[in-house]
MIFI-921862 format. One line per field, with one value per residue (C-alpha): x, y, z. Coordinates in steps of 0.02 Angstrom, whole numbers, plus 50000, padded with zeros to 5 digits. Layout:
REM MIFI-921862
X = X / ...
Y = Y / ...
Z = Z / ...
This chain:
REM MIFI-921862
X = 62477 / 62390 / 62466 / 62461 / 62243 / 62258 / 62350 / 62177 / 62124 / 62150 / 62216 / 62314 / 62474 / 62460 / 62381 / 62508 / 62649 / 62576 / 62574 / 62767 / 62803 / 62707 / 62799 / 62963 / 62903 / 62836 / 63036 / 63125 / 63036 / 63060 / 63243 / 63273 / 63177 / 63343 / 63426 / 63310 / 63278 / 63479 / 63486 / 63346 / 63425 / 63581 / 63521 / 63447 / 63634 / 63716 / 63627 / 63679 / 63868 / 63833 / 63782 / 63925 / 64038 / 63996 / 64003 / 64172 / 64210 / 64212 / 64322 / 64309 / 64454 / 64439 / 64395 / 64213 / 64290 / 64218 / 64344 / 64340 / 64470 / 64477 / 64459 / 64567 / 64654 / 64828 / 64915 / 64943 / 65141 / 65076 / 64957 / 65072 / 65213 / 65056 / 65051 / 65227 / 65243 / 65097 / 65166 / 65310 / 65204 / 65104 / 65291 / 65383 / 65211 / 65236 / 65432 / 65393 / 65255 / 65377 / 65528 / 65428 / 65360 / 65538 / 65589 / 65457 / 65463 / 65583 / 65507 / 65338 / 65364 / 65414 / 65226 / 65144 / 65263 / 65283 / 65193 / 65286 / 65160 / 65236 / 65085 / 65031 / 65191 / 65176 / 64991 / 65062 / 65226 / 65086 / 64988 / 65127 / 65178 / 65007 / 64992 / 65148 / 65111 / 64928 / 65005 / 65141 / 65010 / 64881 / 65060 / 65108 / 64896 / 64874 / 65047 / 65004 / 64790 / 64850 / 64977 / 64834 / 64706 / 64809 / 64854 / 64662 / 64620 / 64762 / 64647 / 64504 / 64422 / 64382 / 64341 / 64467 / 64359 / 64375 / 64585 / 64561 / 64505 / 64620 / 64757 / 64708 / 64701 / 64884 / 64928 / 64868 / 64949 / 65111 / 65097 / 65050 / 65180 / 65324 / 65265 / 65271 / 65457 / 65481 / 65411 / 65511 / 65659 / 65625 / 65578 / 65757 / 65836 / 65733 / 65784 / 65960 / 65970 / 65872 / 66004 / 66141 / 66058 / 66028 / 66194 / 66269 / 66165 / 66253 / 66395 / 66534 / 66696 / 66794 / 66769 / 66796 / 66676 / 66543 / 66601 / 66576 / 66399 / 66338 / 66421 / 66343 / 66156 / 66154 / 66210 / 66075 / 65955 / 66015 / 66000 / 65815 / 65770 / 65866 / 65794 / 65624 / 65669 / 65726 / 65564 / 65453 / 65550 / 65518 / 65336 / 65323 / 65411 / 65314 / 65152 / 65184 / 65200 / 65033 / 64943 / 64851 / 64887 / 64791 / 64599 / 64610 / 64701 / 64551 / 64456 / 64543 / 64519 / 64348 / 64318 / 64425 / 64309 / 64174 / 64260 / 64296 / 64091 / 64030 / 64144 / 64107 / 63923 / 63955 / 64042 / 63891 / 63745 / 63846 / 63865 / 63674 / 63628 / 63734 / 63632 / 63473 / 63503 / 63577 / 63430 / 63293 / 63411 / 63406 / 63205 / 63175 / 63278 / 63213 / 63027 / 63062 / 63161 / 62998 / 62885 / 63011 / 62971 / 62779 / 62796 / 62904 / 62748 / 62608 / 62703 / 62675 / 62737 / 62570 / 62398 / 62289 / 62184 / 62338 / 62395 / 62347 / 62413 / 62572 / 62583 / 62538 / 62666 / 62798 / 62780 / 62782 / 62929 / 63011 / 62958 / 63076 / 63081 / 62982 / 62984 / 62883 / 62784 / 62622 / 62501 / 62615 / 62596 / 62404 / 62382 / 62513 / 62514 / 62450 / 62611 / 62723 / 62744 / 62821 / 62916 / 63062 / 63032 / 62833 / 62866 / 62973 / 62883 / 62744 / 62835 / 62871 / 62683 / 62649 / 62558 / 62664 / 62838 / 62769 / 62767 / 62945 / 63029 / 62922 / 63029 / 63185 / 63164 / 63119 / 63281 / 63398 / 63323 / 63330 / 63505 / 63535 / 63452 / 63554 / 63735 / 63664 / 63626 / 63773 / 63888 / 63785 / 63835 / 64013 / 64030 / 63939 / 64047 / 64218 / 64173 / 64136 / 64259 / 64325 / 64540 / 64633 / 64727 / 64906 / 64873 / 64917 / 64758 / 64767 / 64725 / 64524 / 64562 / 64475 / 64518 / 64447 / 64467 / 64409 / 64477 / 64321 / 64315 / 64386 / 64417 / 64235 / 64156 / 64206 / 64158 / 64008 / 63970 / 64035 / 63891 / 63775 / 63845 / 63823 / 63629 / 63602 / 63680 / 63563 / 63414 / 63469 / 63498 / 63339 / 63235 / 63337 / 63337 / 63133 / 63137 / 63277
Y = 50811 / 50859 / 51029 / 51073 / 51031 / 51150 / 51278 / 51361 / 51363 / 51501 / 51429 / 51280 / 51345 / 51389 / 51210 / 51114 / 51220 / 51186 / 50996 / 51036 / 51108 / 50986 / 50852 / 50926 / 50938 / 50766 / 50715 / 50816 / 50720 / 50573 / 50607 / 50680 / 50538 / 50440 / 50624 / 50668 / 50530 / 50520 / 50709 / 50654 / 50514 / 50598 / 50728 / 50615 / 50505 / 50696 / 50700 / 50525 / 50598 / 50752 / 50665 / 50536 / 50701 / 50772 / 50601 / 50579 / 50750 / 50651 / 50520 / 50408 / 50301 / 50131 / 50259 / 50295 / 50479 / 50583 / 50714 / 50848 / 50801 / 50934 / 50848 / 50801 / 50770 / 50734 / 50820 / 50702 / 50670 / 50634 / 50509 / 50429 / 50408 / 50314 / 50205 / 50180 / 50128 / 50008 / 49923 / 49890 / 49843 / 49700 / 49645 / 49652 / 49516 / 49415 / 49400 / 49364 / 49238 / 49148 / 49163 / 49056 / 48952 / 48890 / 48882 / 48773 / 48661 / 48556 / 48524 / 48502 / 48314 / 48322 / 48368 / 48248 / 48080 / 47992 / 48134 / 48140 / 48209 / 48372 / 48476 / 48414 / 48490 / 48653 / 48670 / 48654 / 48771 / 48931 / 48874 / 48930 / 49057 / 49135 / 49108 / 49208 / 49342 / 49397 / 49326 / 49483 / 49583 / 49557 / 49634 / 49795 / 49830 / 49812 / 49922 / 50062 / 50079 / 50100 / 50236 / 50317 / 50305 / 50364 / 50518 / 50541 / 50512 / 50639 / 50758 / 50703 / 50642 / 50468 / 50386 / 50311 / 50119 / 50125 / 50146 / 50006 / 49899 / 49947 / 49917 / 49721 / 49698 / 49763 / 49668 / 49499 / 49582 / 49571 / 49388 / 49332 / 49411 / 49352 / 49194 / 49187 / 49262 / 49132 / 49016 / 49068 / 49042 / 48896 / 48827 / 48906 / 48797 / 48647 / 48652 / 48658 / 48506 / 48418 / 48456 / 48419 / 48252 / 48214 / 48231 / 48108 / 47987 / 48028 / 47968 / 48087 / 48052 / 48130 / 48220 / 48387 / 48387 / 48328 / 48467 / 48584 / 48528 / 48554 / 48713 / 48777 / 48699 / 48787 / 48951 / 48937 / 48888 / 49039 / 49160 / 49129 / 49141 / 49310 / 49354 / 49330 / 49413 / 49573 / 49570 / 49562 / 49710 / 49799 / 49771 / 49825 / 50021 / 50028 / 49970 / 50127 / 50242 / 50157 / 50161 / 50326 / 50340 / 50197 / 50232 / 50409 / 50370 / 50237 / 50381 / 50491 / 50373 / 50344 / 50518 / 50522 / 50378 / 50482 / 50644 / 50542 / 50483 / 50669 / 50729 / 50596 / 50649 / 50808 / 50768 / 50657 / 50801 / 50921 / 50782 / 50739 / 50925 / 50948 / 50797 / 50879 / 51047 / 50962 / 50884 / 51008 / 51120 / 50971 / 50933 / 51122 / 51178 / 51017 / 51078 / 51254 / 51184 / 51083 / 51265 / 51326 / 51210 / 51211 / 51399 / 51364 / 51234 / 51341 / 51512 / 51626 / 51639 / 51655 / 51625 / 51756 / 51809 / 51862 / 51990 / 52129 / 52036 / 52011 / 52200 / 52236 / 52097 / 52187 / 52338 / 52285 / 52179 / 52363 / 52434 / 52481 / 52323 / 52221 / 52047 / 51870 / 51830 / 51752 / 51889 / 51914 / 51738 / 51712 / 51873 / 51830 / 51643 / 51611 / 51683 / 51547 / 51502 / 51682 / 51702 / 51571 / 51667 / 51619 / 51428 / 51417 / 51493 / 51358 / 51204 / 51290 / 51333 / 51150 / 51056 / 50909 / 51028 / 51150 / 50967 / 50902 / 51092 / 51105 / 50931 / 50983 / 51163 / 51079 / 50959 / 51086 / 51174 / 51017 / 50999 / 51199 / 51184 / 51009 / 51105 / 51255 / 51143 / 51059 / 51211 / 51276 / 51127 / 51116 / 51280 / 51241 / 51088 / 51174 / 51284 / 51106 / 51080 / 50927 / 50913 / 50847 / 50691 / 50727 / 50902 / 50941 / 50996 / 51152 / 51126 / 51094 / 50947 / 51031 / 51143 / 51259 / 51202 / 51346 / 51240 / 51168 / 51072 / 51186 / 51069 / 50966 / 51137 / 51199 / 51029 / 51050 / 51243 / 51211 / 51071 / 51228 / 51329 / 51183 / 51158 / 51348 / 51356 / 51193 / 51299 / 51433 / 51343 / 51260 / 51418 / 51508 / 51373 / 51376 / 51548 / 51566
Z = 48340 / 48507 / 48496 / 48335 / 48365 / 48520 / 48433 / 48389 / 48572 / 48659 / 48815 / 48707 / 48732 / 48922 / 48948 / 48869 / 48972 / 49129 / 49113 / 49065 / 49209 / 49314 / 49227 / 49260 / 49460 / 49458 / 49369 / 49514 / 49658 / 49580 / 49541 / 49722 / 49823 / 49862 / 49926 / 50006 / 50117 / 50128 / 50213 / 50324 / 50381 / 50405 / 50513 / 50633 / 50639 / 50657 / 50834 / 50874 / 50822 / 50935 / 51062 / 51071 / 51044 / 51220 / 51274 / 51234 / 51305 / 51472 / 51523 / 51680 / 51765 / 51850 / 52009 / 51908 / 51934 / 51795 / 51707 / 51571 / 51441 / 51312 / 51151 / 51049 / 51199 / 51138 / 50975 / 50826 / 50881 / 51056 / 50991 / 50877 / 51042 / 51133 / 51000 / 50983 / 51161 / 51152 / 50998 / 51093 / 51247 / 51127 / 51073 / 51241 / 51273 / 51132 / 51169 / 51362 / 51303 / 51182 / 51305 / 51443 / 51322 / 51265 / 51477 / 51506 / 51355 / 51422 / 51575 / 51538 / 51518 / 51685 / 51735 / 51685 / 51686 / 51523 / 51421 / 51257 / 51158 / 51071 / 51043 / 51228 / 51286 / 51205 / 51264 / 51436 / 51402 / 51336 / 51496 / 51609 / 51511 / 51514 / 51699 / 51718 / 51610 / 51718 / 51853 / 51851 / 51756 / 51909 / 52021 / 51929 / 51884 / 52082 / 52121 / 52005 / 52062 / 52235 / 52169 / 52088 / 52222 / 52333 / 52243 / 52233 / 52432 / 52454 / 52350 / 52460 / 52293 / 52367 / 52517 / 52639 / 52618 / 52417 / 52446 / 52587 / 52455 / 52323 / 52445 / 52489 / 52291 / 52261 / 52408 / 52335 / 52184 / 52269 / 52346 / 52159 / 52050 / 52175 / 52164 / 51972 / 51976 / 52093 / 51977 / 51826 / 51916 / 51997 / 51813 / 51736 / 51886 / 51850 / 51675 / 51721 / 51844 / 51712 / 51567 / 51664 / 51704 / 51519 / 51475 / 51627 / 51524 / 51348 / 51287 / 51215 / 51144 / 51279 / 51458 / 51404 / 51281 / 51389 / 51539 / 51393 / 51326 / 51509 / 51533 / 51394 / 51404 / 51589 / 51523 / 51383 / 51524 / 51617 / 51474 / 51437 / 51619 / 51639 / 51476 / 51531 / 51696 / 51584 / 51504 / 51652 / 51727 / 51548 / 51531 / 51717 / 51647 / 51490 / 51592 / 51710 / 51575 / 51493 / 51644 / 51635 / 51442 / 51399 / 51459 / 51405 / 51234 / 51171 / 51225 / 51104 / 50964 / 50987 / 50982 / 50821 / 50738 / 50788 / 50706 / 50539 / 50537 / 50555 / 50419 / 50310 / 50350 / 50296 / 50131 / 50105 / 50129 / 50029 / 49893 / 49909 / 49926 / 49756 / 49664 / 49717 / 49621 / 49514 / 49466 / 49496 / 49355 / 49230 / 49262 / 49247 / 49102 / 49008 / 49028 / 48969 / 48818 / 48782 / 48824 / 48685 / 48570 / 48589 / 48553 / 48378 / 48356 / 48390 / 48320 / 48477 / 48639 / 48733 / 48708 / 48595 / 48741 / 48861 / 48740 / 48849 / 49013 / 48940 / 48900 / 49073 / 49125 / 49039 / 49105 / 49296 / 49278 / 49205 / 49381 / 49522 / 49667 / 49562 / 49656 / 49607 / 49727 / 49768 / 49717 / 49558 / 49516 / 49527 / 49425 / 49291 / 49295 / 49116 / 49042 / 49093 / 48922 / 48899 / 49055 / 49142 / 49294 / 49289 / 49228 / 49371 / 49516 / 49444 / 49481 / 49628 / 49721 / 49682 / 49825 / 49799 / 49787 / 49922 / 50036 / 49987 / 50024 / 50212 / 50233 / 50191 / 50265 / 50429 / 50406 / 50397 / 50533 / 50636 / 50571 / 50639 / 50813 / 50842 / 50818 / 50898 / 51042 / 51037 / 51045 / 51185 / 51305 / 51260 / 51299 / 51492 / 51494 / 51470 / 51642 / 51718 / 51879 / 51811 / 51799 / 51637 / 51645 / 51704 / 51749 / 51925 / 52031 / 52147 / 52323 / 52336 / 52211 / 52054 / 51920 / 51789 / 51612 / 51477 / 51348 / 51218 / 51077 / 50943 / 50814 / 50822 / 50858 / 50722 / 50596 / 50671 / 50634 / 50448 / 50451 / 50498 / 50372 / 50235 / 50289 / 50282 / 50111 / 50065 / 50097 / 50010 / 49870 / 49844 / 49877 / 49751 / 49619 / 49638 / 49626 / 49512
């Protein structure tokens, strides 16, 4: 064998352990590539996530007013109430939607004469119905800006033409909605006068029975109209309480989705960091096993001619603050067959290893000054002079919030901690 020929050479045994140890470098970049790249990548999405963080520290209303919302801006129980209510918003739609549907069935035939055509008829029943709906949508939208706006102008916030406009809007607002109330009802009527014509035309057995089969197609025609009345007057409440909710709750769950991402980031570079010592260990302990071997194959732990270094070797490592370092190594770097500490610090002052740890360093550090950033302006933006939603303003119209993003901040500082620990790691496992 190749070492067993070498085992004469003076240097054999120090040869063949540095290829080892190169090899076991050469396994841990190649093992590491797909981590490594993974952490870079990831730091440069953390910024995005940082970025879209103080973003979403913001919100702005229809007014383009800009305001400081504390994030997360409602509790969990909060939250879930929002989403209760619009739930029952989306149903209250879908029961309005059907309700007209039904009322106008009947007389869609009426529309267009001698239309008989069933899906036709339906196709013109959701027509109606849907002209209804943002018909009396377009009303309450209008009613409730102008009751914002003018909360605003009283707080000197905006100027007297923007509420001028906003005004002339809920006024159309007004002329539209009454007009599709009017239209429901005039449709429940129509429906009536049209039942009680069918059954003039039908034959029953006896008088009372037909007085009775009109009496009661009416009152059915009368209970979807005042149903659908009922539900127009309920979407208008749970539209008012929605009003301001809404903007700022998608707000709120953006800026949860954007929580969710950076911890998932997080659990990612930890996992990734994990895989990469992970692997450096295996690569390193697998070329000292082989250094092990060579010296059961060639019967000595060093090389004849470092006898006397090794001595010496020995007797600094017994010294008081003895450290490895660079001037340690390049007088003591032929016993790395001997010493784990040596065989190490070799893979370590590799060109090629010295290359892939500047990278990483420098992403971690990137990773460090992006969450120191990122703390620095949260903290500016929490003296910003921007009110929180539903929170009454004092006089001037603006109001200091101290509040900051506790709950991101601190995600963000465990990310810091996590990269710092990273570092740490991979200077003590080349060092070990």
């Amino acid at each position: 064998m190749r070492f067993r020929k070498e085992s004469a050479n003076a240097f054999g045994l120090y040869r063949a352990a540095q290829e080892t140890a190169y090899s076991a470098m050469q396994e841990t970049l190649v093992a590491n590539a797909k981590a490594k790249q993974f952490i870079l990548n990831a730091v440069k999405e953390l910024e995005l996530l940082c970025l879209k963080a103080l973003e979403l520290q913001y919100f702005k209303d229809f007014l383009g007013l800009k305001q400081y919302v504390s994030q997360p801006v409602f509790t969990v129980a909060q939250a879930a109430e929002i989403s209760n209510k619009r739930s029952i918003h989306r149903l209250l739609l879908m029961g309005f939607i059907l309700s007209e549907t039904f009322l106008y069935y009947i007389i869609s035939g009426f529309v267009i004469p001698g239309l008989d055509n069933i899906y036709a008829m339906v196709a013109i029943s959701l027509f109606f119905a849907f002209l209804c709906m943002f018909g009396i949508h377009w009303g309450l939208e209008g009613h409730y800006q102008y009751i914002y706006a003018n909360e605003r102008f009283a707080e000197k916030r905006i100027k007297p033409d923007v509420l001028k406009k906003i005004n002339h809007n809920r006024m159309i607002g007004y002329a539209v909605s009454s007009l599709c109330f009017l239209f429901i009802i005039a449709a429940g009527m129509t429906r009536i006068f049209l039942v009680e014509g069918a059954v003039a035309v039908t034959s029953f057995d006896n008088p009372t029975q037909e007085e009775n089969y009109a009496k009661g197609s009416a009152w059915i025609s009368m209970l979807t109209m005042v149903f659908t009345l009922i539900l127009g007057f309920l979407l208008a409440k749970i539209k008012l309480d929605l009003f301001e909710l809404n903007p700022l709750y998608k707000t709120y769950r953006e800026w949860l989705g954007n929580k969710k991402k950076t911890e998932g980031i997080i659990r990612d570079m930890e996992k990734n960091n994990n895989v990469i010592e992970s692997n450096m260990e295996i690569a390193r302990n697998k070329g000292w096993q082989l250094i092990l071997d060579l010296q059961n194959i060639m019967g000595r732990e060093y090389d004849e001619q470092d006898k006397e270094l090794y001595h010496d070797y020995v007797n600094a490592r017994k010294q008081a603050g003895f450290l490895m370092n660079s001037d340690m190594f390049n007088k003591y770097y032929r016993l790395l067959t001997a010493f784990r500490e040596l065989y190490d610090y070799t893979i370590q002052q590799h060109p090629d290893m010295i290359i892939w740890s500047t990278e990483m360093k420098k992403a971690h550090e990137m990773g460090e000054a992006i969450i120191e950033d990122y703390n620095k302006k949260l903290a500016e933006n929490a003296e910003l002079p921007f009110n929180n939603i539903g929170q009454q303003l004092p006089e001037n119209g603006h109001q200091q919030n101290g509040h900051a993003d506790a709950a991101l901040k601190q995600l963000l500082d465990d990310v810091k901690t996590k990269s710092q620990n990273g570092s740490h790691k991979h200077t003590k496992t080349n060092q070990l």
